[in-house]
C-alpha positions in Angstrom: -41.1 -11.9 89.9 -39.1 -15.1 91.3 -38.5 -14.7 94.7 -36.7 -17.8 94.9 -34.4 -19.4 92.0 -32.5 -22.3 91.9 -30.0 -22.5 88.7 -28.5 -26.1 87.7 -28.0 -26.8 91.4 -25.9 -30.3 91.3 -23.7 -31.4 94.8 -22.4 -34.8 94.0 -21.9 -37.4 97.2 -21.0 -40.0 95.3 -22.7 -42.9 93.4 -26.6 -41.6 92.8 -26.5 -39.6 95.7 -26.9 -35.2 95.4 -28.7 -33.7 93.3 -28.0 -33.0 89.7 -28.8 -30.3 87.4 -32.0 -29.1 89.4 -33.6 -26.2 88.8 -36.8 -24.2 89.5 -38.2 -20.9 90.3 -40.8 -19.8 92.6 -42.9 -16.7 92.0 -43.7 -13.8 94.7 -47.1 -15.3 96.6 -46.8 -19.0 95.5 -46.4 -21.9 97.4 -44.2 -24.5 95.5 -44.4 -28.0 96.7 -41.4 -30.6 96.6 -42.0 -33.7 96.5 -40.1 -37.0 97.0 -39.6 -39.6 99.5 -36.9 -39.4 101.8 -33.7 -39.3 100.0 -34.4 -38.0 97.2 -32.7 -35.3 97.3 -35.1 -32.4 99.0 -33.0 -32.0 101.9 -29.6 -31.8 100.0 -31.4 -28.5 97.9 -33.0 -26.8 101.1 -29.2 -27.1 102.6 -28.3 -24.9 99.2 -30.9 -22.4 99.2 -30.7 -21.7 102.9 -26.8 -21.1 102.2 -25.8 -24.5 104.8 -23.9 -26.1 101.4 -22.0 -24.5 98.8 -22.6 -26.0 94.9 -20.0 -27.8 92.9 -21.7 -26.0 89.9 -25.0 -23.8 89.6 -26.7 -21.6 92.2 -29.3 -20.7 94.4 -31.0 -17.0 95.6 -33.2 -15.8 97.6 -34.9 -12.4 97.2 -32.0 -11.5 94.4 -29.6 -12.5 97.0 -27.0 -15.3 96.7 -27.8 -17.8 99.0 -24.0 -18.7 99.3 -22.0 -15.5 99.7 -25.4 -13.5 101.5 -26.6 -15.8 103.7 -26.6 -13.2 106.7 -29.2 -11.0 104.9 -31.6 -14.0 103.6 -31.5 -15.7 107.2 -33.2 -12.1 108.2 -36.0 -12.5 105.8 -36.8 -16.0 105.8 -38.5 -18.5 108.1 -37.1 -22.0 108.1 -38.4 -25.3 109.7 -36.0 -27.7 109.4 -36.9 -31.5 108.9 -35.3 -33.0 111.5 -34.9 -30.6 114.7 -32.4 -30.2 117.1 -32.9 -28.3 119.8 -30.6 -27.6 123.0 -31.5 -30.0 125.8 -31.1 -27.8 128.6 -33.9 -24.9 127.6 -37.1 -25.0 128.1 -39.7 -24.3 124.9 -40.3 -20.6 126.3 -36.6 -20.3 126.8 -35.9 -21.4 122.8 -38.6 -19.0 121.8 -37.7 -16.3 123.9 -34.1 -16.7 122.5 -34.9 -16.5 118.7 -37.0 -13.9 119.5 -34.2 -11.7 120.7 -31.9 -12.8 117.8 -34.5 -11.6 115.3 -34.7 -8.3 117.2 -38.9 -9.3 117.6 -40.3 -6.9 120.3 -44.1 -7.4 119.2 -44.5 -11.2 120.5 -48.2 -11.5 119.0 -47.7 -13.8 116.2 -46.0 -16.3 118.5 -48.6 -16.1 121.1 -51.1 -16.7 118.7 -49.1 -19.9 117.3 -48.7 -20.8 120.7 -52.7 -20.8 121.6 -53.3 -22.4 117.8 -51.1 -24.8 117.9 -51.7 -26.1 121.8 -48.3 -25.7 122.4 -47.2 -25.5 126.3 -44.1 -24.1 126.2 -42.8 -24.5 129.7 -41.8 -27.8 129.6 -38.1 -29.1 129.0 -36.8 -29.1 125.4 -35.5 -32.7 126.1 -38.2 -34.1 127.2 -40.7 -33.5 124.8 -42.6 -35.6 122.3 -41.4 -35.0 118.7 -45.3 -33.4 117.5 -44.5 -30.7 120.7 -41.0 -30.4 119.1 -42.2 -29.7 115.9 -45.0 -27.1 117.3 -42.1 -25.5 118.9 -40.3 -24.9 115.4 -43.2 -23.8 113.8 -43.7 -21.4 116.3 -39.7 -20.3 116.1 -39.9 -20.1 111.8 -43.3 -18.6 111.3 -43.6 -15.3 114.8 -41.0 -13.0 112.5 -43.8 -12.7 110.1 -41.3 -13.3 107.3 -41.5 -13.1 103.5 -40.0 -16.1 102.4 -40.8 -19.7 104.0 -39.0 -22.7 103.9 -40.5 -25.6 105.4 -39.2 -29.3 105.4 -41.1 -32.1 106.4 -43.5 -29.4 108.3 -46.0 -31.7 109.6 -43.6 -34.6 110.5 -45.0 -35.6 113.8 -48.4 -33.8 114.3 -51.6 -35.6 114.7 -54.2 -35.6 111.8 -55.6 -32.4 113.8 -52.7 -30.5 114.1 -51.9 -31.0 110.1 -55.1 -29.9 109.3 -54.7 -26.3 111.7 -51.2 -26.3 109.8 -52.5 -26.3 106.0 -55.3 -23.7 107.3 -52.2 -21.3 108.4 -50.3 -22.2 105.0 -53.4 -21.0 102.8 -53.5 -17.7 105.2 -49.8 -17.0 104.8 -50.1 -17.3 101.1 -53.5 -15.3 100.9 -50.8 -12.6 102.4 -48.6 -12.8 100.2 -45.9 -14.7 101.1 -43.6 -17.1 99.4 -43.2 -20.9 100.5 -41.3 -23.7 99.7 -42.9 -27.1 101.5 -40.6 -29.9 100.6 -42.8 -33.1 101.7 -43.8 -36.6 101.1 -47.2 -36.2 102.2 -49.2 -36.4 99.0 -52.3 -34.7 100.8 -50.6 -31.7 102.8 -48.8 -30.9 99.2 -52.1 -31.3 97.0 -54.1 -29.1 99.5 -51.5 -26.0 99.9 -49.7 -25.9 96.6 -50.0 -24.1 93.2 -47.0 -26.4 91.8 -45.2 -29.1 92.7 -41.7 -30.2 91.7 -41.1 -34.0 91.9 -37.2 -34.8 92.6 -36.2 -38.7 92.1 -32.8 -39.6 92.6 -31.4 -36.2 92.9 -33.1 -35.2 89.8 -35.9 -33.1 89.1 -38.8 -35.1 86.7 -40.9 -32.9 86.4 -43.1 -29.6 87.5 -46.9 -30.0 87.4 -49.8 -27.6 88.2 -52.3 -30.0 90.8 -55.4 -28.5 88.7 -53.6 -30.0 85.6 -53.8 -33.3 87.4 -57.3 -33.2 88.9 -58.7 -32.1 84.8 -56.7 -34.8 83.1 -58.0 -36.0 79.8 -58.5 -39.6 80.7 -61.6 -40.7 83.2 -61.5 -43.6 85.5 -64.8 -45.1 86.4 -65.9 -47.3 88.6 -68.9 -49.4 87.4 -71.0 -52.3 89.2 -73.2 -54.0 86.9 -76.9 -55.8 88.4 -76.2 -59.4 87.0 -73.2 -61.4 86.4 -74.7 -61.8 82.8 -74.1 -57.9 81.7 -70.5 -58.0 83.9 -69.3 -61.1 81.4 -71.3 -59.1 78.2 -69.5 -55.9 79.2 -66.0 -57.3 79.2 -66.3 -58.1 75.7 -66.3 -54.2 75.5 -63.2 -52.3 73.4 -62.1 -50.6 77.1 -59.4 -49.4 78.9 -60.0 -52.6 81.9 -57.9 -51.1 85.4 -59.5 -53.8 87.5 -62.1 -56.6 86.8 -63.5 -57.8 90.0 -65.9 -60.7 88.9 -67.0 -61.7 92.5 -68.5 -57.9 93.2 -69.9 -57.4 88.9 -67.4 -54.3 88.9 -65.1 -52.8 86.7 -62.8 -49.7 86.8 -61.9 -48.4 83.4 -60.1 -45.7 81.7 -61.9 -43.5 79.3 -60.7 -40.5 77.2 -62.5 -37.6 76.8 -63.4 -37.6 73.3 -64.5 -41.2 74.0 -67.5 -40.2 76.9 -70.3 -39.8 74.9 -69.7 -42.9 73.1 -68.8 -44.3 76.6 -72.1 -43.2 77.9 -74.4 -44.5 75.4 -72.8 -48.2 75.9 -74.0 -48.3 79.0 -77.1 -47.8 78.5 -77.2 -51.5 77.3 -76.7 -52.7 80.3 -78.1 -52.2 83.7 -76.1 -50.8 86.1 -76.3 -50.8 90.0 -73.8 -48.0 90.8 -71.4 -45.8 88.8 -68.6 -43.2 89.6 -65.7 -41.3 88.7 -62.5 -41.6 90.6 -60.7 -38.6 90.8 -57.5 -38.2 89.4 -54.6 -37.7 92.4 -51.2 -36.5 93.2 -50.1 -40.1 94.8 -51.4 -41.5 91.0 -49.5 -38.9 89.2 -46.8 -39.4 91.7 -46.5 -43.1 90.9 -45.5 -42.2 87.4 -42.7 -41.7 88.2 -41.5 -44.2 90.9 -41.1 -47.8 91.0 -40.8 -47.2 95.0 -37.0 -46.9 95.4 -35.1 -44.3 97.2 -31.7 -42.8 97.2 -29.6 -41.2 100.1 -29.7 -37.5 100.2 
């Protein structure tokens, strides 16, 4: 069942900047990661689906509810981290917390105290003083202690240290093992590879495409990386019909390409030659990623 749908969503700012014609469902228990650099358009869709925008055509919904004309009654049953925060500068972290707690009608504080002890947080201090990572702990604290169904989280790690992330994709994998449904909009190729079951790519306000990570870890083609013992079997194996990625004539190493159908035949070559070192490079999100983009943004 879709939990979360958007339907030809398209907001147009102006000249390439919006989105156009996106759409995408995510299923009850999946985490669904979007992925673009900033300005590509994953703030502009968040702002839809959590009912902030209205669309010039299409729609968004949440839980069968529109997110546009019900906003009241998703807000209830959805936890949203928002990628750049604002918080008032005259409470304290316990104050903020306290706050959305009494908004959200929360009366068992367990989940937040446990957030607070994972995450290191110390609450006590001034909201306007604090470092952006103790920020950002204090938001994921304030989306994730109503325990609710639906999750969306932009930019979620903007501003933790390498630790932190890592104690943050542990609670994303235990959220999802109960059930719950996430959107992580991101531009960190790692945190989205880890967590996710698919992942959107938007470019330019347009999605490309919708890929499973497992599809891109089994692809067809291998890449090797090979390092021959003498410079006489590195010049003999260039005369080889490969797929050369990189020669590198100074080190006797190669990285090629080779299609599955093409490994045994692959394998028996090299047994012509000796060879000091061989391995397979994994296939990656950032590769697949690249596909796609010359490097250029837009403005969401």
């Amino acid at each position: 069942m879709s939990i979360l749908k958007v339907e030809h969503l398209t907001k147009d700012y102006g000249p390439n900047k919006g989105v156009f014609d996106v759409s995408f469902e995510i299923e009850a228990g999946e985490v669904f990661g979007f992925l673009g650099p900033n300005g590509a358009g994953k703030t502009t869709t968040i702002r839809h689906i959590l009912g902030f925008s209205k669309p010039q055509i299409g729609s968004t919904t949440v839980l069968g509810m529109n997110s546009w004309t019900e906003q009241d009654k998703i807000q209830r049953q959805l936890g949203y981290l928002p990628g750049e925060i604002a918080f008032p500068d005259d409470m304290t972290g316990a104050q903020l917390i306290k706050q959305v707690a009494e908004m959200r009608g929360i009366k068992d504080m367990s989940k937040a105290d446990m957030l607070i002890k994972r995450f290191e947080l110390d609450p006590s201090g001034g909201l306007k003083r604090m470092s952006k990572g103790m920020k950002q702990k204090t938001g994921i604290v304030c989306a994730f202690m109503h325990d609710p169904d639906v999750l969306v989280l932009d930019e979620p790690t903007n501003g933790l240290d390498p630790l932190m992330q890592s104690i943050f994709i542990d609670l994303i994998q235990e959220e999802k093992n109960a059930g719950k449904t996430i959107l992580l909009s991101s531009h960190m190729f790692e945190e989205v590879e880890d967590t996710c079951d698919r992942i959107g790519i938007i470019k330019q306000g347009k999605l490309v495409t919708i890929v499973d990570p497992e599809d891109i870890r089994h692809a067809d083609d291998k890449i090797f990386k090979i390092e021959l013992c003498t410079s006489e079997d590195y010049q003999k194996i260039l005369q080889e019909e490969l797929f050369f990625i990189l020669k590198e004539p100074d080190k006797k190493q190669v990285r090629v390409k080779v299609c599955d159908e093409d490994i045994n035949r692959f394998i028996e070559m090299l047994t012509h030659y000796a060879v000091k070192y061989m391995s397979e490079d994994k296939h990656t999100l950032e590769e697949y990623f690249m596909k796609y983009y010359d490097g250029g943004n837009s403005n969401d």
